[in-house]
N, C-alpha and C positions, 0 to 999 in steps of 0.2 A: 378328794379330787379338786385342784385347780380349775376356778373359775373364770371364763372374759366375760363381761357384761359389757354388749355394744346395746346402747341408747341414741337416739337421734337429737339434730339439731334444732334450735328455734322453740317451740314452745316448752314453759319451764315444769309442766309437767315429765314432760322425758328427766333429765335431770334428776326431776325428785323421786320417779320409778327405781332408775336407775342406784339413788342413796338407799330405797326400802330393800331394794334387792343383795346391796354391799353388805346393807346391817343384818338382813335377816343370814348371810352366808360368813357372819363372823369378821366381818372386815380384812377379808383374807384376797379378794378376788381383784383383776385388774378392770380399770374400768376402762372404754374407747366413746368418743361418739364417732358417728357413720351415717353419710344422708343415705336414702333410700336409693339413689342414683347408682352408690358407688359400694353399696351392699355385696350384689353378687361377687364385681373384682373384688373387692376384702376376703370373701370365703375363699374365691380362687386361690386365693395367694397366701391364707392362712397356716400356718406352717405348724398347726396343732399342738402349741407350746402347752396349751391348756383343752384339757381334753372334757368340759364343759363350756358350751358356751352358751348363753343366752341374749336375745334381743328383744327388746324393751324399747318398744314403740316404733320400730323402725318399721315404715310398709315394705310387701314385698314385690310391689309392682313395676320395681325396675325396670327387670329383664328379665321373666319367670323361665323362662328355658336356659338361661343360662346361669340363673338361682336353682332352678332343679338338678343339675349337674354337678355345681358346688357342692349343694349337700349330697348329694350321692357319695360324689368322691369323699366328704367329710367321715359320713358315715363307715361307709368302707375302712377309713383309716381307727374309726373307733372313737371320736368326737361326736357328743350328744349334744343337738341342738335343740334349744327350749325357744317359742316363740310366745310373747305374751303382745297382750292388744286391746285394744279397745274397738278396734274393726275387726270384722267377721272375714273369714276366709272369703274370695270369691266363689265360684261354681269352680271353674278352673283350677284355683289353686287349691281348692279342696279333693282335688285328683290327683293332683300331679306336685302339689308342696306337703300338703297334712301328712302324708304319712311316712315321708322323711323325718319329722319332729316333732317331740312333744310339744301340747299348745294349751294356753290357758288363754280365750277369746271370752270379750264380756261387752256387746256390743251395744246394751242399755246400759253399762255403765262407765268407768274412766278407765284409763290408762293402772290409774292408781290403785283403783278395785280391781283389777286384775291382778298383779302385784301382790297386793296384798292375802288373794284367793291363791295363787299360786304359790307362795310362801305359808300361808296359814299364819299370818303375823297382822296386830292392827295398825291400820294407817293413820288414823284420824291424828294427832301428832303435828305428822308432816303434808294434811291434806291444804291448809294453808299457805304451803311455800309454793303450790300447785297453783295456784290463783293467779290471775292477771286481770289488769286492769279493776280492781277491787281498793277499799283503801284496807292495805297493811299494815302489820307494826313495821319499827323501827328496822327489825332484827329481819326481818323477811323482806324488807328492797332493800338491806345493805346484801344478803345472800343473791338475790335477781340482778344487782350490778353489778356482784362479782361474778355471774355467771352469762350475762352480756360482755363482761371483761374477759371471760376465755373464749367464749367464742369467735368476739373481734380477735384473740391471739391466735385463732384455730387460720381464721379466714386471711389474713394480713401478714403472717409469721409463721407459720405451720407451727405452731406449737398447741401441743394435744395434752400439756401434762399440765395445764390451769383447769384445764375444763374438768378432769378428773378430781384434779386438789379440790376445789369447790363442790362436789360431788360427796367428797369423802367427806370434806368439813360437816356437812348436813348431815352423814350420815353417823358421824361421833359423835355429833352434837358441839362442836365445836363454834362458838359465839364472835362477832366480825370483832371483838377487843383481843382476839387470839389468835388471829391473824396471821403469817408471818411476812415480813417485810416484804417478799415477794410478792404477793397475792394483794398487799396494800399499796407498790408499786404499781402492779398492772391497774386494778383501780383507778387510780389515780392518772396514767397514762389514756385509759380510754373515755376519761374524763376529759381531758384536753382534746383528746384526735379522734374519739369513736364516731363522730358523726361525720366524719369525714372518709366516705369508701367510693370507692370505683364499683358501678353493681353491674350486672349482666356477665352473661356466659358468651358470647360472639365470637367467632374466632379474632373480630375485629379488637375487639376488648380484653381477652386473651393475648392480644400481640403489643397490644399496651400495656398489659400487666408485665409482660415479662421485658419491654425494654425498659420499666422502671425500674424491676427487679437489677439488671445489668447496670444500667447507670446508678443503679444508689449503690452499688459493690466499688465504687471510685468516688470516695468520701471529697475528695476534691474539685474534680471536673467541674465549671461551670453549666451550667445549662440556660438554654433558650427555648422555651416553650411556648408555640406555635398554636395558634384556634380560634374557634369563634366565640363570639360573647355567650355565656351559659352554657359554655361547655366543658368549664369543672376546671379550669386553668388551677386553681389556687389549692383544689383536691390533690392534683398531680402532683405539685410543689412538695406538697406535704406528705404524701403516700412518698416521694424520694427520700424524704427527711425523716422519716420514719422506717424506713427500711434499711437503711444507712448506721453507721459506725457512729453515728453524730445523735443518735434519736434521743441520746438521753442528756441531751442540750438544749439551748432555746430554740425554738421556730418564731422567726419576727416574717408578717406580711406588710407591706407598703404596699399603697395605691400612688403611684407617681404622678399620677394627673388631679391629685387630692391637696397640693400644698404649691401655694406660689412660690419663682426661682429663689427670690430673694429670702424664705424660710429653710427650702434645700438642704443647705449646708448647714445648718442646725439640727434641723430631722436625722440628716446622715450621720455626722462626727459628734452634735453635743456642743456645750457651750460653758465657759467658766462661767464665776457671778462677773457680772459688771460688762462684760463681752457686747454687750448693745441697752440700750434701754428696755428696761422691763425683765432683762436676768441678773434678777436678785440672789439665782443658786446657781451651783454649778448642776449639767443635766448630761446624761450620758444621750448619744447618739444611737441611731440601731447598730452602724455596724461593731458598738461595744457593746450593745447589749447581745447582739447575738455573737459574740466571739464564742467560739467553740462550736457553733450549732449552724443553720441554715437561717441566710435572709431573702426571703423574697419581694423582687419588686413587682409587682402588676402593672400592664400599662404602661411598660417603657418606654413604649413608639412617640408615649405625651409629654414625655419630657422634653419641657422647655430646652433649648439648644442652647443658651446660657450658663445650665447648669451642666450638659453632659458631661464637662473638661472635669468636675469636683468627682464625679464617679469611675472616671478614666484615672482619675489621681490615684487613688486608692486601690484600684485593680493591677496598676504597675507596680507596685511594692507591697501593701497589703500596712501601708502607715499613712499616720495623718495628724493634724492640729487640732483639738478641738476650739472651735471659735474662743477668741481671746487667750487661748494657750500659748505655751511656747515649748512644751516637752511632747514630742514625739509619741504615738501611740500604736503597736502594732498589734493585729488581731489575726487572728486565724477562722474564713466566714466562709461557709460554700455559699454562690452566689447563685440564686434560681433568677431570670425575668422571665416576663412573659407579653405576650402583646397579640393583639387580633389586626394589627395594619400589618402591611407590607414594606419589611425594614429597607431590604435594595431599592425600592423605590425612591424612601424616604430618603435616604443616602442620596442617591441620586440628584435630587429637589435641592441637596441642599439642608434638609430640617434632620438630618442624625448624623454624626459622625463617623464617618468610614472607620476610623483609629478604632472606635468605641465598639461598633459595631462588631468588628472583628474579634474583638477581646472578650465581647458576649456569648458571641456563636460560637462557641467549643465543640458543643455538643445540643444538637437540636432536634426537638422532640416536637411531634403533631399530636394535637387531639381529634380524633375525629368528630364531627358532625353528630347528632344523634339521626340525623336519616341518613346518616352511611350504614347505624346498626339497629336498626329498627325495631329487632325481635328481641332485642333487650329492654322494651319500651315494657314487656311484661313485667319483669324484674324489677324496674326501676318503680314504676306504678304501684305494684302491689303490693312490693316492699313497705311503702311509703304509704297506703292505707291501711296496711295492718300495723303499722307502729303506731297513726292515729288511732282507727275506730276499733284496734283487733280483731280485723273479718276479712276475710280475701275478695277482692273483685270479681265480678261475675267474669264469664268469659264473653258475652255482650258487649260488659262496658271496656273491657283490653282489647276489643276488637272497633271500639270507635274511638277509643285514645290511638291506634295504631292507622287511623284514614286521615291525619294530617302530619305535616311534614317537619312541623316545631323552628321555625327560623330561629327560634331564643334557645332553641337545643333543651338540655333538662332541666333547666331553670327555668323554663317559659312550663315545660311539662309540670311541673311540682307547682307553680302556681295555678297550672288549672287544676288541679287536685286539690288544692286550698281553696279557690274559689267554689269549688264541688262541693267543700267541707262547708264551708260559711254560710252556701245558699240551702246547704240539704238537697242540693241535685243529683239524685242517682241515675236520672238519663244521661247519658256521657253522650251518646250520640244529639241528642239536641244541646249538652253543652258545645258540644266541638264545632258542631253546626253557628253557635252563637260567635266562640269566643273565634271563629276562623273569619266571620263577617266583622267584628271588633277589630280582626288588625289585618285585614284585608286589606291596608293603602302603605302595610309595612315591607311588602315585598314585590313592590311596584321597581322596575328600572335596573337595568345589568349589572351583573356582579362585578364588580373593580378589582376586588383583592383577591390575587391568586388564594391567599391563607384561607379565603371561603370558600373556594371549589374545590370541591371531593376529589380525592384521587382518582376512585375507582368511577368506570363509564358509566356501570350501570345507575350508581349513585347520583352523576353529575347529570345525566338526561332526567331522572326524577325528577330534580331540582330548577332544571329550565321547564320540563314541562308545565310543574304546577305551580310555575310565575309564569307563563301565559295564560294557563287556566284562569289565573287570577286575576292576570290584563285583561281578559275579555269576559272577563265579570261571572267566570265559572259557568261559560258556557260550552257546552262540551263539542259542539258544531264548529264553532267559531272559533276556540280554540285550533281542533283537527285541520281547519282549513289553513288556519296562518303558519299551523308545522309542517304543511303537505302531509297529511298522515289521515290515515283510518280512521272513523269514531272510535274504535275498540282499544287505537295503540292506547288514545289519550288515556281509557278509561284504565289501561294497564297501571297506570300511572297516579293517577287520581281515582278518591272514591267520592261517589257524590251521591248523596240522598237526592228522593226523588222530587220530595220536594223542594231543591234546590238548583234543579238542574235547571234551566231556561233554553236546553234545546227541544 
């Protein structure tokens, strides 16, 4: 009988269940993973190709009424589902899931003892590759990279059949020198880009996933990307360039406000020897080293006005000189910028080129805010302390990361999570308390650039409320009086420890 074997995401113990369970079934069976989330819709839609299935490590706390109906229906159809675990059924699911399915639960011991009791095969072997945060051999974090490398491909690419191949390699026993070029591709690509993701579930972050999804399907469009400082500009750039027909090209980023006018046209086109004093070789520019691939400029808004006409030059034809050249050079580069000023304005003033301007903006993408999507403050946070310490946040401490409003957006958040790390602060609430008094005089005075105001209302009256909170010195009276408004609207708005409040 045909096996699936669905195992879950994220800790590398799933993974390695998953390999005891392929070898103990002869290396015959398919392998899936499946977060707990999306458990029940998989059985729903299970079209019983394989009339075993088993799950290895996935909880079943989804949706338990609508996991109970799945397997009813499965069962009915004559698919036998095996549940193994290292968590104990609830009270509940011991009514209403246990006796849909066989179960092998071992809740004094691992994932992998379970496994192993369930099959009747020893593990100890592969109790190693189980490990984290431990120091390993060689052979055991090249196997953990490659299994960070599919699931970056799961999360980024839908691609479900790395996570399996790496699966399966552990369970043949197959060694990272035997490889096959694919598997040592991805490696090597999430080397370059893994640390680089958009995190959170928000519909808001959802609607940015999928216009980047859309615009990296047009390997050419220019793009302009719109946001505030620490709001992942140079993420997006790169989540395009990676989704894109171009991914297996260079990715070049420039910081435009990083190199005087007069260096400009060197940084951009390259220079032969002798072209100025001090080019003794000839040097390739960006936009020939990223021919083929994506360049991003950061910071456009700072570019010198000087230099804009060298960047207009090369967007009208897609040729150029390199300094002290005299043979023509044409490249083929999708062009990402991006900026947190306000370009019509600048235009306007005088300080950016209308010509230029327009040749930018093809295609213009917002980032939003992280207090437009708040409830991805979990996501981002937790993530970000289990790849440090490997331990999840209390829900304490994601409940006083979520009572300030992050002007620095997730760059400001991920530095107070480094500062947490550094001092050994597990009170979050007296950190935030701290670190909200520390840049208390950075969000004094009106906001100028449209690009910093939220679209959404609800978002945007946040945002004025707790910059007057913070004009009147987080006083919640004094505040409500200057907004004409209630004590309560304020407190809707802002949270404030008691010892903090000076009404």
């Amino acid at each position: 009988m045909k096996t699936l074997i669905l195992t879950g995401w994220g800790w590398k113990e799933y993974p390695v269940a998953a390999a005891v369970a392929l070898k103990a079934l002869g290396g015959g069976a398919e392998v899936l993973g499946v977060s707990m989330r999306r458990l029940p819709e998989f059985l729903e839609s299970y079209d019983g190709a394989q009339k075993s299935v088993v799950i290895a490590g996935v909880g079943l706390t989804g949706d338990e009424p609508r996991l109970a109906d799945a397997l009813k229906s499965l069962k009915g159809r004559g698919v036998e589902i095996s549940w193994i675990s290292s968590v104990d059924f609830t009270p509940s699911q011991r009514e209403t899931l246990a006796p849909l399915m066989k179960s092998m639960v071992r809740p004094e011991g691992t994932l992998l003892d379970a496994v192993g009791l369930f099959y009747g095969v020893d593990v100890s072997k592969y109790a190693p590759y189980a490990e984290e945060g431990r120091k390993t051999t060689a052979e055991v974090r090249a196997w953990h990279e490659l299994v960070d490398a599919a699931m970056y491909a799961h999360r980024n690419y839908q691609d479900e059949k790395s996570y399996q191949r790496a699966i399966r390699y552990l369970a043949e026993g197959v060694g990272h020198d035997a490889w096959d070029q694919e598997s040592r591709s991805l490696v090597a690509h999430y080397r370059r880009y893994g640390g680089r993701e958009l995190v959170g579930k928000s519909t808001t972050m959802s609607t940015l996933r999928d216009r980047i999804a859309r615009i990296a399907s047009f390997p050419d469009a220019r793009v302009l990307i719109l946001g505030e400082s620490g709001t992942g500009k140079e993420t997006v750039a790169l989540q395009i360039h990676t989704k894109s027909e171009r991914r297996n090209e260079a990715f070049y980023a420039f910081n435009c406000a990083s190199v005087t006018p007069n260096l400009l046209e060197s940084r951009f086109f390259g220079h032969e020897s002798g072209a100025f004093t001090g080019a003794d070789k000839r040097k390739l520019g960006l936009f020939e080293l990223a021919n083929g691939g994506t360049l991003f400029l950061d910071e456009i808004g700072e570019m010198p006005l000087e230099a804009q006409g060298l960047l207009l030059r090369v967007l009208e034809g897609g040729r150029f000189l390199r300094m002290g050249g005299n043979e023509e050079i044409s490249v083929d580069v999708r062009l990402i910028t991006a900026t947190n000023r306000n370009l019509p304005q600048r235009v306007r003033e005088g300080k950016f080129r209308e010509d230029l301007f327009q040749r930018l903006n093809v295609v213009q993408l917002r980032i939003p805010s992280l207090r437009e999507h708040k409830e991805d403050i979990r996501d981002i946070a937790d993530g970000w302390w289990l790849h440090h310490h490997r331990a999840h946040l209390s829900e304490e401490q994601i409940s006083a990361l979520w009572e300030y409003d992050y002007p620095g957006n997730v760059r400001e958040l991920l530095n107070l999570l480094e500062r947490a790390t550094v001092l050994g602060e597990t009170d979050f609430a007296a950190l935030v308390a701290e670190h909200r008094e520390m840049n208390a005089g950075l969000t004094d005075g009106a906001v100028s650039d449209p690009v910093s105001v939220p679209d959404e209302l609800e978002a945007a009256i946040r945002l004025h409320v707790m910059r007057v909170f913070d004009k009147y010195g987080q006083n919640v009276s004094k505040t409500a009086s200057a907004l004409k408004v209630a004590r309560n609207t304020v407190k809707k708005y802002v949270v404030c420890k008691a010892k903090r409040q000076k009404a």
